[in-house]
C-alpha positions in Angstrom: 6.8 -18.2 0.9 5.2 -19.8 -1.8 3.4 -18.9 -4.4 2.8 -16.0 -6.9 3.0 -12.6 -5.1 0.9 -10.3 -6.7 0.7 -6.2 -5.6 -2.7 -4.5 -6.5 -2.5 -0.8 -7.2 -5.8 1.7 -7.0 -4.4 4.9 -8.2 -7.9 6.9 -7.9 -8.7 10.0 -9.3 -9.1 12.5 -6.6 -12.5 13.2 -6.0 -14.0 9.9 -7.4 -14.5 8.2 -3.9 -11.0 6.9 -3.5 -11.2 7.9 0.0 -14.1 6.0 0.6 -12.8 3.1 -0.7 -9.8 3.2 1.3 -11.9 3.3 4.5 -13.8 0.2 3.1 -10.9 -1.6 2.8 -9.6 -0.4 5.9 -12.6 -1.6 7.5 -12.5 -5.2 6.0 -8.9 -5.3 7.0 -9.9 -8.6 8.7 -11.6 -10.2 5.8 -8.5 -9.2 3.6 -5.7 -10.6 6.0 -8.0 -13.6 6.4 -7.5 -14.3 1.9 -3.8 -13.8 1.7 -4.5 -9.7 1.3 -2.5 -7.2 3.1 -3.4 -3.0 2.5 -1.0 -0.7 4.3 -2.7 2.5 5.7 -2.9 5.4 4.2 -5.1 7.7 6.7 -3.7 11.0 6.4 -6.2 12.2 8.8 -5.3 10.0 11.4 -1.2 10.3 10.7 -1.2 6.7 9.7 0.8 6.4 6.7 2.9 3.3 6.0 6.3 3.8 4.6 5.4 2.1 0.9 2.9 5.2 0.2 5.5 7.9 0.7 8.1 6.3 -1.2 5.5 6.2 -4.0 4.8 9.7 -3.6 8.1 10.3 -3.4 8.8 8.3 -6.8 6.4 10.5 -8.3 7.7 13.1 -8.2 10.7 12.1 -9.1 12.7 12.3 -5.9 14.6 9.4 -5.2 16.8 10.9 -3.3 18.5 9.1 -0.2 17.3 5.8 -1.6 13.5 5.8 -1.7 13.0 3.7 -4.8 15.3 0.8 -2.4 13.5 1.8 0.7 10.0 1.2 -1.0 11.2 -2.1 -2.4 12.6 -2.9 1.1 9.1 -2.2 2.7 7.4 -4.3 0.2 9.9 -7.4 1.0 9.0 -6.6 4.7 5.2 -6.8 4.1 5.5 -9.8 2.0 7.2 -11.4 4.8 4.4 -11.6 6.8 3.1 -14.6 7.3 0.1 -15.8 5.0 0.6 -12.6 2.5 0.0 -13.5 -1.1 -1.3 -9.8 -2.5 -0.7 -6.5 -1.5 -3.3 -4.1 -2.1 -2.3 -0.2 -2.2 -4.9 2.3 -2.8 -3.6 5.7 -3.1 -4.8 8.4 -5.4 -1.2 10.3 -4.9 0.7 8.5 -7.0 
């Protein structure tokens, strides 16, 4: 791939309509693919939670046990990988 990568990080507040955004973005997963931008779900309702947003929760709390700071790194290669992926967007106000 060429080109800068760049990862964007929404660490929201909770209760300050991080949720909300994450549907939005969610919703315009289209649009986003369609300008380079990938966001990984993070629907805890729905059990869809990629791999890169427990490893961050993970990080946070300081558990980096069995290799989670390599496994997050490793799932952030994978998504890069994808074809057309410039910027990875991660909203998640657990981190």
């Amino acid at each position: 791939m060429t080109g800068a990568r760049t990862i964007l990080l929404h660490p929201g507040a909770p209760k300050t309509g991080s949720t909300s955004l994450q549907y939005y973005f969610y919703d315009q997963v289209a649009a986003l693919r369609a300008n380079g931008v990938l966001c990984p779900p993070r629907m805890l309702s729905r059990d869809e939670v990629d791999p890169l947003h427990r490893a961050l929760v993970a990080l946070r709390n300081a558990r980096n046990a069995g290799g989670v700071l390599e496994r997050g790194r490793a799932r952030l290669a994978e998504l890069f990988a994808e074809p057309g992926v410039q910027t990875i967007l991660l909203s998640n106000e657990s981190i």
